[in-house]
C-alpha positions as CSV (number, residue, x, y, z in Angstrom):
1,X,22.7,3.9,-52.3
2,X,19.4,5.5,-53.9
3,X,17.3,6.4,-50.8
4,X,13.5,8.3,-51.5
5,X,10.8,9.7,-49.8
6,X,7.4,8.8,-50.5
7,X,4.3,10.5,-48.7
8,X,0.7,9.7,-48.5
9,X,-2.5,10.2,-46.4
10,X,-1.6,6.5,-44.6
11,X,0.8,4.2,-44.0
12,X,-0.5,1.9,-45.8
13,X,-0.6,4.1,-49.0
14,X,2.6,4.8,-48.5
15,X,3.9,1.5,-48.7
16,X,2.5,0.7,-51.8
17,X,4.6,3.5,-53.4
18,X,7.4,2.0,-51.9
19,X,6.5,-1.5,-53.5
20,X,6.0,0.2,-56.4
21,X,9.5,1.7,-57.1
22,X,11.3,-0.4,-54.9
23,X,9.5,-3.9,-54.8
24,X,8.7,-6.5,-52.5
25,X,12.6,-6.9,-51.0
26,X,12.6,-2.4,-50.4
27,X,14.2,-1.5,-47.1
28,X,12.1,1.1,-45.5
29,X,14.6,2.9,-43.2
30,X,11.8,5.2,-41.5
31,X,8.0,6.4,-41.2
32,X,7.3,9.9,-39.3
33,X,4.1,11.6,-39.5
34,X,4.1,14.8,-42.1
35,X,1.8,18.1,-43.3
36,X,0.5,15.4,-45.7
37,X,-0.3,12.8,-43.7
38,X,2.6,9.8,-43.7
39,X,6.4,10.1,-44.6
40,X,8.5,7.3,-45.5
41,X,12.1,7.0,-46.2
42,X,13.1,3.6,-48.2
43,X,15.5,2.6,-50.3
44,X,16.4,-0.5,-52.7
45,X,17.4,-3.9,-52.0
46,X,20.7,-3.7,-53.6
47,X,21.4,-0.5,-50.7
48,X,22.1,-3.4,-48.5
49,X,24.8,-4.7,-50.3
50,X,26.6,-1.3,-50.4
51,X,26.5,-1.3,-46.3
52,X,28.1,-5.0,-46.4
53,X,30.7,-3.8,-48.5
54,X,31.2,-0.8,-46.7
55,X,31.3,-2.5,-43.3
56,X,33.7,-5.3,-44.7
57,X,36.7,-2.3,-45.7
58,X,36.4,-1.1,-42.3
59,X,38.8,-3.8,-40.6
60,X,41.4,-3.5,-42.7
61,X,42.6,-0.1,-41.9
62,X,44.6,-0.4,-39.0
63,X,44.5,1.8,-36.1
64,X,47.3,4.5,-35.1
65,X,50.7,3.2,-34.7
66,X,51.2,4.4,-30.9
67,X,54.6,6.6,-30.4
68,X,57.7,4.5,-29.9
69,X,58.6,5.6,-26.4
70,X,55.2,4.6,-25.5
71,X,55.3,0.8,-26.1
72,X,57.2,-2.1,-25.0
73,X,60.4,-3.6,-27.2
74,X,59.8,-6.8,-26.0
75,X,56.1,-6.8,-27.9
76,X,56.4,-4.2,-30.4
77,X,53.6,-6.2,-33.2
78,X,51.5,-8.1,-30.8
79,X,48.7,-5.7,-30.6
80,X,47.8,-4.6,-34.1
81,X,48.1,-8.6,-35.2
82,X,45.1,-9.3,-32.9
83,X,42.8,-6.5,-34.1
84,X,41.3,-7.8,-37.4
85,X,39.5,-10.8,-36.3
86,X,37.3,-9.1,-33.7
87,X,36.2,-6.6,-35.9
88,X,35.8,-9.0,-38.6
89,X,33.6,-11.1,-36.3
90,X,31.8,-8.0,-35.1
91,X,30.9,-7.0,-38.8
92,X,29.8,-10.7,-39.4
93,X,27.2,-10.1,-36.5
94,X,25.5,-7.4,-37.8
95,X,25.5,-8.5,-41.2
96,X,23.9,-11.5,-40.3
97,X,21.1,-9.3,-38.2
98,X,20.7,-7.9,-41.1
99,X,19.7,-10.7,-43.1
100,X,16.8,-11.4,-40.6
101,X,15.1,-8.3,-40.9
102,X,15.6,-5.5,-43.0
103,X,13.5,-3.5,-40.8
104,X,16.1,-3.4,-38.3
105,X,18.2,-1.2,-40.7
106,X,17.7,2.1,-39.1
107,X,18.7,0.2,-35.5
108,X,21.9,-0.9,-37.4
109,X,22.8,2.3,-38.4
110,X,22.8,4.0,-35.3
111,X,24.6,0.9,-33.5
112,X,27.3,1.6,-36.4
113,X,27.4,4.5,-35.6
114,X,27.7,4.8,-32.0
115,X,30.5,2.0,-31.6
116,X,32.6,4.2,-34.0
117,X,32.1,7.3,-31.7
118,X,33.3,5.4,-28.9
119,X,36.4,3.5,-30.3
120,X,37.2,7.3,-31.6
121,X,36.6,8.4,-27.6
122,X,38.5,5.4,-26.9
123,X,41.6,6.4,-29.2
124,X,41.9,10.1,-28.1
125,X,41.7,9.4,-24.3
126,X,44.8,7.0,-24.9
127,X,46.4,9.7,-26.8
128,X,46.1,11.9,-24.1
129,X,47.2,9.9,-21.3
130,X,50.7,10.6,-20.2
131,X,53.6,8.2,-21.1
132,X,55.9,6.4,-18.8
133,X,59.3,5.3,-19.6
134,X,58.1,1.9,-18.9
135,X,54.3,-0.4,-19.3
136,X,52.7,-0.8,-16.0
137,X,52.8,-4.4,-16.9
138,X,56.9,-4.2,-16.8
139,X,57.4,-2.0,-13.6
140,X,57.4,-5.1,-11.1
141,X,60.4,-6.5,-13.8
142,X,62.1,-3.1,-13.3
143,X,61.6,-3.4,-9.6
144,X,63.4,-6.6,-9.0
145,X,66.4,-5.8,-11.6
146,X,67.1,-2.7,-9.3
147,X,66.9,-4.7,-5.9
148,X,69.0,-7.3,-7.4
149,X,71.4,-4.5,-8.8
150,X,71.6,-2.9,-5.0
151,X,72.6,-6.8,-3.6
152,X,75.3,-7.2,-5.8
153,X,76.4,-3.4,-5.2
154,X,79.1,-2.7,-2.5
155,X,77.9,-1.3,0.8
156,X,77.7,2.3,1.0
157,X,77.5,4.7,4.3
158,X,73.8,5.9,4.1
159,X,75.0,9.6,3.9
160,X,77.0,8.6,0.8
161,X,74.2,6.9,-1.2
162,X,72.9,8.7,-4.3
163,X,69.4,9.9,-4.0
164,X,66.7,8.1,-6.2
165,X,64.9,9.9,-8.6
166,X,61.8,10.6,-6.9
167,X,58.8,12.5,-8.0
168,X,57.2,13.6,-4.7
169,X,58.4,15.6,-1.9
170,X,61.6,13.5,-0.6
171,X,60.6,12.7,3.3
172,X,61.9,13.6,6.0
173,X,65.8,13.5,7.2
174,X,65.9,10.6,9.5
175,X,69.1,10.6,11.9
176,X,71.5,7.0,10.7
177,X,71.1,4.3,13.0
178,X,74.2,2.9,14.5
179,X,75.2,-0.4,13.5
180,X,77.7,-3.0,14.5
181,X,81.0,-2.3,12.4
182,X,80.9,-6.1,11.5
183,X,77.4,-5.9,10.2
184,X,78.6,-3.0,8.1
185,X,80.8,-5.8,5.9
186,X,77.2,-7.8,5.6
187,X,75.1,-7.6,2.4
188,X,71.5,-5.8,3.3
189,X,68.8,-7.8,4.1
190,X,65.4,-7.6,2.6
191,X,64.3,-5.4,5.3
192,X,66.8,-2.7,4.6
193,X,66.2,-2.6,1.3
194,X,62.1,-2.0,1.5
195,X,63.6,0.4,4.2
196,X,64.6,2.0,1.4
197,X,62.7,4.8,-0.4
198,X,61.0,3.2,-3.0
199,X,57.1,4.6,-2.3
200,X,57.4,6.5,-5.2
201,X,57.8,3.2,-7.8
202,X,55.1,1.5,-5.7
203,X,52.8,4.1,-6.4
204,X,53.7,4.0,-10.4
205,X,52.9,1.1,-10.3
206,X,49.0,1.3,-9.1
207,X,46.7,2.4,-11.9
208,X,46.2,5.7,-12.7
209,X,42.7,6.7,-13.7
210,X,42.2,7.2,-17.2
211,X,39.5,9.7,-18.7
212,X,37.4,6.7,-20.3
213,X,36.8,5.9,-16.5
214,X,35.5,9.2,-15.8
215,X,33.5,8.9,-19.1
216,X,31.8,5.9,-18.4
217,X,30.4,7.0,-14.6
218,X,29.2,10.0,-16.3
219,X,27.5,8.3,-19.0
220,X,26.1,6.0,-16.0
221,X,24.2,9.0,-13.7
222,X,23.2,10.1,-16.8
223,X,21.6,6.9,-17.6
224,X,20.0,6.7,-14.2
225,X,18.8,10.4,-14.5
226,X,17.2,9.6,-17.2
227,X,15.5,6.5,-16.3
228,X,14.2,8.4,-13.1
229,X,13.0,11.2,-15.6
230,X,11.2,7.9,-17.5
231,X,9.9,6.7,-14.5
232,X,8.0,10.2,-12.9
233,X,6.4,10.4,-16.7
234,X,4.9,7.2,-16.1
235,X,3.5,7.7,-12.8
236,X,2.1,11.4,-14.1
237,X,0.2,9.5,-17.1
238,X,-0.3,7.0,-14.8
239,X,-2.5,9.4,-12.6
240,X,-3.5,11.6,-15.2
241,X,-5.4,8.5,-16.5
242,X,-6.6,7.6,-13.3
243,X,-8.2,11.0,-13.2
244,X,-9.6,10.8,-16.6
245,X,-11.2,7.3,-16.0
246,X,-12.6,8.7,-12.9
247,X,-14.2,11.2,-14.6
248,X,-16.0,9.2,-17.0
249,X,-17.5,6.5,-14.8
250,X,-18.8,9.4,-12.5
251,X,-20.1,11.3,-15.2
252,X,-21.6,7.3,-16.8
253,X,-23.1,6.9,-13.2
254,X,-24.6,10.3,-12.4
255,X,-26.2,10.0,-16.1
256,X,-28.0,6.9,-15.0
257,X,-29.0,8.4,-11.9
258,X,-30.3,12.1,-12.7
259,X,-31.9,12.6,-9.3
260,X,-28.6,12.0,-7.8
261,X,-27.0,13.8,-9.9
262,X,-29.7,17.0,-9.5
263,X,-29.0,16.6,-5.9
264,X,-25.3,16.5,-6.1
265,X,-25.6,19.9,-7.8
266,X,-27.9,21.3,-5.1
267,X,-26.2,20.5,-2.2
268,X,-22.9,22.1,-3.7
269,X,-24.5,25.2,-4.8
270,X,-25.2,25.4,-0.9
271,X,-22.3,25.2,0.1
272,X,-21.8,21.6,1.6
273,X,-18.8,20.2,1.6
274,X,-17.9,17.1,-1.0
275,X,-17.4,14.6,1.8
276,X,-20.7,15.3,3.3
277,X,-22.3,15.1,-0.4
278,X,-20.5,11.6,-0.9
279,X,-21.6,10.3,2.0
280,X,-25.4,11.2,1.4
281,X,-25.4,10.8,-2.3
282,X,-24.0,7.0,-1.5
283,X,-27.2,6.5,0.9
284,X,-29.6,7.8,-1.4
285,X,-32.0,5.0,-1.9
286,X,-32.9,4.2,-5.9
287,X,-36.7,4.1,-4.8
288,X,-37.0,8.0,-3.8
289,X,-39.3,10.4,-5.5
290,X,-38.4,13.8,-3.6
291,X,-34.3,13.9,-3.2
292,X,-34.0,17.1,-2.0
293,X,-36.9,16.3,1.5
294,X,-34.8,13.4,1.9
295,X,-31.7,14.5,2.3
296,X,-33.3,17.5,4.4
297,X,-34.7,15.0,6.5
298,X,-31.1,13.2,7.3
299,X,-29.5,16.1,7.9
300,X,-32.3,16.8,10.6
301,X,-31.7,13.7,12.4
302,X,-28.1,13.9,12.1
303,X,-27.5,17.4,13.4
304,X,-27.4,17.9,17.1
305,X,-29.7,21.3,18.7
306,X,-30.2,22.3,22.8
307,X,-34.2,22.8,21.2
308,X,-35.0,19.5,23.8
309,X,-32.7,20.6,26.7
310,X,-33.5,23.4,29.0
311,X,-32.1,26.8,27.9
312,X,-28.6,28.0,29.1
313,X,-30.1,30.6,31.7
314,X,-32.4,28.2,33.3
315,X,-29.5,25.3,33.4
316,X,-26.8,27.6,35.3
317,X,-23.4,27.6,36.1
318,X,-19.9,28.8,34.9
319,X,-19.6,29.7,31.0
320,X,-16.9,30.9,28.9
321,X,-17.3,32.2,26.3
322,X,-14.2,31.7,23.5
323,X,-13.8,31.6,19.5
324,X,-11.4,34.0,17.0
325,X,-11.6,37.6,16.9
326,X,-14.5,39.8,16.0
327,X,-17.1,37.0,16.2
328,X,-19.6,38.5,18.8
329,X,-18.5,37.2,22.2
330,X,-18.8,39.6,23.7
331,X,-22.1,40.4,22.5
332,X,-23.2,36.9,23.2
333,X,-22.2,37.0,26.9
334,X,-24.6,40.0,27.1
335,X,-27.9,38.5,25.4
336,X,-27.2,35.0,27.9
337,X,-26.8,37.8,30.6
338,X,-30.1,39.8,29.8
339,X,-32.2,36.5,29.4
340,X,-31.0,35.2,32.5
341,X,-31.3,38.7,34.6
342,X,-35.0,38.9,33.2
343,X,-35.6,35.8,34.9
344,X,-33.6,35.0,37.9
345,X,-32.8,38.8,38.3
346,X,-29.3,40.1,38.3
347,X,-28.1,39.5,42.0
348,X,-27.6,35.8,41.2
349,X,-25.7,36.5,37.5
350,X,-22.3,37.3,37.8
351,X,-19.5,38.6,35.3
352,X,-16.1,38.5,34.3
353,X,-14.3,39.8,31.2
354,X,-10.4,38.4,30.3
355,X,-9.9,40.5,27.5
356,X,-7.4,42.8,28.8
357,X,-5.3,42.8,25.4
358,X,-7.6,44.9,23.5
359,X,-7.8,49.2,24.7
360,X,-11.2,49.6,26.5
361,X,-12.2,46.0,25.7
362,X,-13.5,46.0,28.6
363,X,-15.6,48.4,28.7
364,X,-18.1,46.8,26.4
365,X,-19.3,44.7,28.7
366,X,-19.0,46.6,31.7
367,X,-21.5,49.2,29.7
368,X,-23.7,46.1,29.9
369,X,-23.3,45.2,33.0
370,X,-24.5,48.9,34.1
371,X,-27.3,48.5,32.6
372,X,-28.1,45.0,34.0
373,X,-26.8,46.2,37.4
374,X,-24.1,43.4,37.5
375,X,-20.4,44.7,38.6
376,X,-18.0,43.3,36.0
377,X,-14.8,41.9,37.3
378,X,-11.3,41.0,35.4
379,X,-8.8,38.4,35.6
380,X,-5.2,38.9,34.4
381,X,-4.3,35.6,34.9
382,X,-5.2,32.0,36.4
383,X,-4.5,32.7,39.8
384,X,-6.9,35.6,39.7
385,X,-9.7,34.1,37.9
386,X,-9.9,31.4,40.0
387,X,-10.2,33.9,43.4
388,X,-13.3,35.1,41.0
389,X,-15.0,32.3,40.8
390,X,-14.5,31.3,45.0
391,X,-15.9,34.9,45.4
392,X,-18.5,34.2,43.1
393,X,-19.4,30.2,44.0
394,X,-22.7,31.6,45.3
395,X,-24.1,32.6,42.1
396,X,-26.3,31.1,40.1
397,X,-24.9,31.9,37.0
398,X,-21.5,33.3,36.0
399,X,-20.8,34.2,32.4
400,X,-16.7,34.8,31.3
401,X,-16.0,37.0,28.2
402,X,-12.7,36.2,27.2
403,X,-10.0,37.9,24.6
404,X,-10.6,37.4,20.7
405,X,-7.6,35.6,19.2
406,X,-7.1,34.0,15.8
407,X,-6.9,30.4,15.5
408,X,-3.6,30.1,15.1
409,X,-2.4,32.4,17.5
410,X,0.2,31.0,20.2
411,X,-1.7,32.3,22.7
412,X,-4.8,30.8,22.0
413,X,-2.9,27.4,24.2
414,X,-2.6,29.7,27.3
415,X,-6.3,31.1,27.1
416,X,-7.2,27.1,26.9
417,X,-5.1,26.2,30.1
418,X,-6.2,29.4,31.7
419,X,-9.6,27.9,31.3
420,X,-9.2,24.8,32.3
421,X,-10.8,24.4,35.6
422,X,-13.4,22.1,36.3
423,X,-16.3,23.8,36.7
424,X,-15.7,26.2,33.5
425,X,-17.9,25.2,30.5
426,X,-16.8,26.3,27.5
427,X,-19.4,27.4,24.6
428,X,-17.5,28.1,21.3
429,X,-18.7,31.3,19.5
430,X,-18.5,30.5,15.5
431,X,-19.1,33.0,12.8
432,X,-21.7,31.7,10.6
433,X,-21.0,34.0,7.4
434,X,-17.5,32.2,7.6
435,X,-15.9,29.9,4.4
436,X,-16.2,26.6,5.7
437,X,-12.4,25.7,5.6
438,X,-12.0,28.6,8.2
439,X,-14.9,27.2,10.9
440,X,-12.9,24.0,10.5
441,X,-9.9,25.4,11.0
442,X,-10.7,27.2,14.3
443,X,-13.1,24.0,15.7
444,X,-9.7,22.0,15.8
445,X,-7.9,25.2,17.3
446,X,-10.4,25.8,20.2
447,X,-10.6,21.9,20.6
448,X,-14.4,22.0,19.9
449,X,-14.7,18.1,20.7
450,X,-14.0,19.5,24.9
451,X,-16.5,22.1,24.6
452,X,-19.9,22.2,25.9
453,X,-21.7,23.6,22.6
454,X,-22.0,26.0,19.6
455,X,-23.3,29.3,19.7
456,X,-23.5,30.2,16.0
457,X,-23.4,34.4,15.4
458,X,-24.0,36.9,12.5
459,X,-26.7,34.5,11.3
460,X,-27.9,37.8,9.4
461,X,-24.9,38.0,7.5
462,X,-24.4,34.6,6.4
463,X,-25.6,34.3,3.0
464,X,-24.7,30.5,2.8
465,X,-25.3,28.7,6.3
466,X,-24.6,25.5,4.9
467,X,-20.8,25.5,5.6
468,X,-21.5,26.3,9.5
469,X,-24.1,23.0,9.6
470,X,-21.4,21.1,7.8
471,X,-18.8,21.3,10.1
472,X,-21.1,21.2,13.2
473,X,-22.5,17.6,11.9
474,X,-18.6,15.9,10.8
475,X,-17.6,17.2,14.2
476,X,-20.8,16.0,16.2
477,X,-21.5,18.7,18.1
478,X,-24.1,20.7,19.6
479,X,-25.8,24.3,18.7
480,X,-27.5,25.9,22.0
481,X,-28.3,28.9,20.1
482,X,-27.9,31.2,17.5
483,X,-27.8,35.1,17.2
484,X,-28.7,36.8,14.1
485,X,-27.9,40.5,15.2
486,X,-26.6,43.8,17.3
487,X,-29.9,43.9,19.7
488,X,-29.8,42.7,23.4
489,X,-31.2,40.3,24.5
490,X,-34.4,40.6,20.9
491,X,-31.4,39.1,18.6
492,X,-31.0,35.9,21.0
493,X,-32.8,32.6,19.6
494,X,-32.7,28.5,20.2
495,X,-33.5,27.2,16.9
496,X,-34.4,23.6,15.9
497,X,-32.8,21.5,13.9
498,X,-35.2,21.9,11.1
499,X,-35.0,25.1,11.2
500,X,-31.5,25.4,10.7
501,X,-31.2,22.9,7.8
502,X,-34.0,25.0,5.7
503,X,-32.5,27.7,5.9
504,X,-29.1,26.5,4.9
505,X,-31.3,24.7,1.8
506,X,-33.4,27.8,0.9
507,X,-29.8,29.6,0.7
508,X,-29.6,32.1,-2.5
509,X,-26.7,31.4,-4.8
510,X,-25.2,34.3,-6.8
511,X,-24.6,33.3,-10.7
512,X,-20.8,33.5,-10.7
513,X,-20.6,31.0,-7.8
514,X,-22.9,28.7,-9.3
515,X,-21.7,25.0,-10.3
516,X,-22.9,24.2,-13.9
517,X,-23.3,20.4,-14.3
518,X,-20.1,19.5,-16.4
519,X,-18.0,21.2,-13.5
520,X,-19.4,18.7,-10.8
521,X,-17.0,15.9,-11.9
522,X,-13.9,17.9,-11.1
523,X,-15.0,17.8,-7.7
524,X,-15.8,14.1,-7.7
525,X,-13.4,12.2,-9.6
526,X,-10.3,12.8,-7.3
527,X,-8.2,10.4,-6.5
528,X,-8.8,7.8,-3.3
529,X,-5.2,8.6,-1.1
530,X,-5.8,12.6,-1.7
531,X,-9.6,12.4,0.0
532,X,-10.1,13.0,4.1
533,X,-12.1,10.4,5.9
534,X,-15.7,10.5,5.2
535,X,-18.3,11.6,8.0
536,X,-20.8,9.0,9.4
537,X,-24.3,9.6,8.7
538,X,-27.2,8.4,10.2
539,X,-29.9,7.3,7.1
């Protein structure tokens, strides 16, 4: 058997070396890509006539003689006389698969190879089996001589009887019934025989389970692992083109559309979320010159301000004031205070402070309060608070500072209950210098949805306001004011929305934060199942 290797830049080159020095009738066994460009292994025509010569010696050399103890008398040559013609058939097959398609050569080979690995398995599992001094197929013969040999026997006392050979544990001594000393003459029934101890034949006689068995289920799980392995590669390159297919019809449609495309980028270098982007850059009508004052102008109509409503000191009533820690509350309270003191004068303001977690919380706002001339009172609990507010039902206005806790605190659900009466109003106090996953994360905390507005803080230290807008708008809620520094009550402001949208678009964006335009697909192209439901705009 002459087998070569021929390589060349392609396949096809490669071939016609093979035809060359083989001719039209070469086997080519196989192809693999090399350092020079295509390898193939072939051989001649007459290679295949070795193989069926080879394969036809391999029936007639018979298997192992099994050891004499091991096999029946009665069919000592049965076996090896029915082995050849099998094989011979088996060889047959393949030779004839081999005379459809020489390309199937390399498939042959390994099938060859693989059913002789197994019939050698095969042959060293049987000789490791243990022998028994008789066939399973022969111990129901043995059985009945040995009932019929105990029939014919004489009648024995059972303390007399000779033990059986047993292989287990013998059971346990069980006293001899008494019996009639006429039936003692009688032959034993068939009931006193398989009263008999003969457990230990029965259970020679069931199968014992042989190491091929125990081959075979593990080459089963492995099979199944490894079509399981098979199956999560498909679904990865499944998504992974997905994701890559994405990409290019995004990156297709924005190139068709470079005003989307310019506002995409702008709105993300604000900090807007994606969902809010999607929603507006699907809206965005084809006939629009100025992108950027249209998408100002829907944000406007679509994000809700107190500018129309009168302010919170003229309205009245019972505020709390709640939100995380370290987000101006407390300040807050004090600015509402002061406006409302300046007008309605402070003998119709009253104040309460909850924060009795904190050392000298308090005392914050009871400093204000001194200078206002408003007492300051505290509540340690429900019961408490609502004494406070019976005491206080006369006033015009009465402002609650309560204790800063973080959003996922477990006490932030007992501050909520404590504030649940009916004539509380709740205004949520939200840092607007915050990353926009964390104002989301403390609107669904504080149950924004129940609360009666927004007071957005630290508008002086938010360098991106966009974030803020963004979750006030997907939430649908309501900013009745803003504060933009330390000074009571100068720092206290109701802005419009207009106001609030250009300055969240006029926001400056540092370099290393900025989205370049090949990036922007990353953020686009994800899949449909992993996206959160879009907000609803109004156009």
């Amino acid at each position: 058997m002459n087998v070569k290797r021929f390589t060349a830049r392609t396949s096809r080159d490669a071939l016609t070396l093979v035809r060359q020095a083989f001719g039209d009738d070469a086997v080519v066994l196989s192809t693999k890509p090399c350092a020079e460009g295509i390898e193939v292994l072939a051989m001649g025509p007459e290679g295949i006539q070795q193989i069926e010569r080879m394969s036809a010696s391999i029936p007639a050399a018979q298997p192992a003689a099994r050891p004499a103890a091991a096999r029946p008398a009665a069919k000592p040559a049965a076996r090896p006389a029915a082995q050849p013609a099998p094989a011979q058939d088996e060889v047959s097959d393949d030779v004839a698969r081999l005379s459809m398609s020489t390309l199937s050569f390399q498939d042959y080979v390994r099938e060859r190879m693989l059913k002789r690995r197994q019939a050698a398995l095969r042959a060293e599992q049987r000789a490791q089996e243990p022998t028994f001094h008789a066939e399973p197929e022969q111990l129901p013969v043995a059985l009945e001589q040995r009932l019929a040999a105990r029939q014919s026997a004489p009648v024995m006392p059972a303390a007399s009887r000779p033990a059986m050979p047993v292989e287990a544990a013998p059971p346990a001594p069980v006293a001899p019934v008494a019996r009639p000393q006429a039936a003692r003459h009688e032959l034993p029934g068939m009931r006193d025989m398989l009263a008999e101890p003969v457990a230990p034949v029965a259970a020679m006689a069931q199968p014992v389970p042989s190491l091929a068995d125990a081959g075979l289920n593990a080459s089963m799980a492995t099979s199944r692992r490894e079509q399981q392995d098979m199956m999560n590669e498909l679904r990865s390159m499944k998504g992974l083109i997905e994701d890559r297919f994405g990409a290019l019809a995004f990156m297709e449609k924005l190139q068709r559309n470079p005003a989307q495309a310019h506002l995409i980028q702008k709105l993300l270098d604000c900090g807007f979320s994606p969902a809010l982007i999607r929603k507006l850059t699907e809206s965005l009508p084809s006939d629009v010159t100025d992108e950027s004052a249209w998408a100002a102008n829907v944000l406007e109509r679509n994000l809700l301000t107190g500018e129309a409503e009168p302010a919170l000191e003229d309205q009245g009533g019972v505020y709390a004031m709640i939100g995380s820690t370290g987000v101006g509350k407390t300040t807050s309270t004090a600015k509402i205070a002061a406006a409302f003191a300046t007008k309605y004068g402070a003998a119709n303001l009253g104040l309460i402070t909850l924060d009795a977690y904190r050392v000298a919380a308090h005392e914050q706002l009871r400093a204000y309060g001194r200078i206002l001339g408003v007492p300051v009172h505290t509540a340690h609990d429900r019961a408490s608070l609502e004494d406070l507010l019976e005491l206080l039902s006369s006033k015009k206005m009465v402002l609650i500072d309560t204790a800063g806790m973080a959003q996922r605190d477990s006490r932030t659900r007992e501050l909520l209950d404590m504030l649940s009466h009916r004539s509380i109003q709740k205004l949520l106090v939200v840092n607007a210098s915050a990353q926009g996953e964390t104002i989301e994360d403390v609107m669904l905390a504080y149950q924004a949805s129940a609360c009666k507005g927004i007071v957005l803080s630290k508008m002086d230290e938010a360098v991106k306001l966009a974030p803020a807008l963004d979750a006030v708008i997907r939430h649908k809620l309501k900013v009745v004011g803003v504060a933009n520094g330390q000074r009571v009550p100068e720092d206290w402001h109701r802005l419009s929305s207009h106001a609030l949208v250009h300055r969240a678009l006029r926001a400056n964006v540092n370099p290393a934060y900025r989205i370049d335009a090949d990036d922007v697909s990353l953020i686009f192209t994800a899949r449909q199942q992993a996206q959160r439901p879009r907000p609803t705009l109004h156009a």
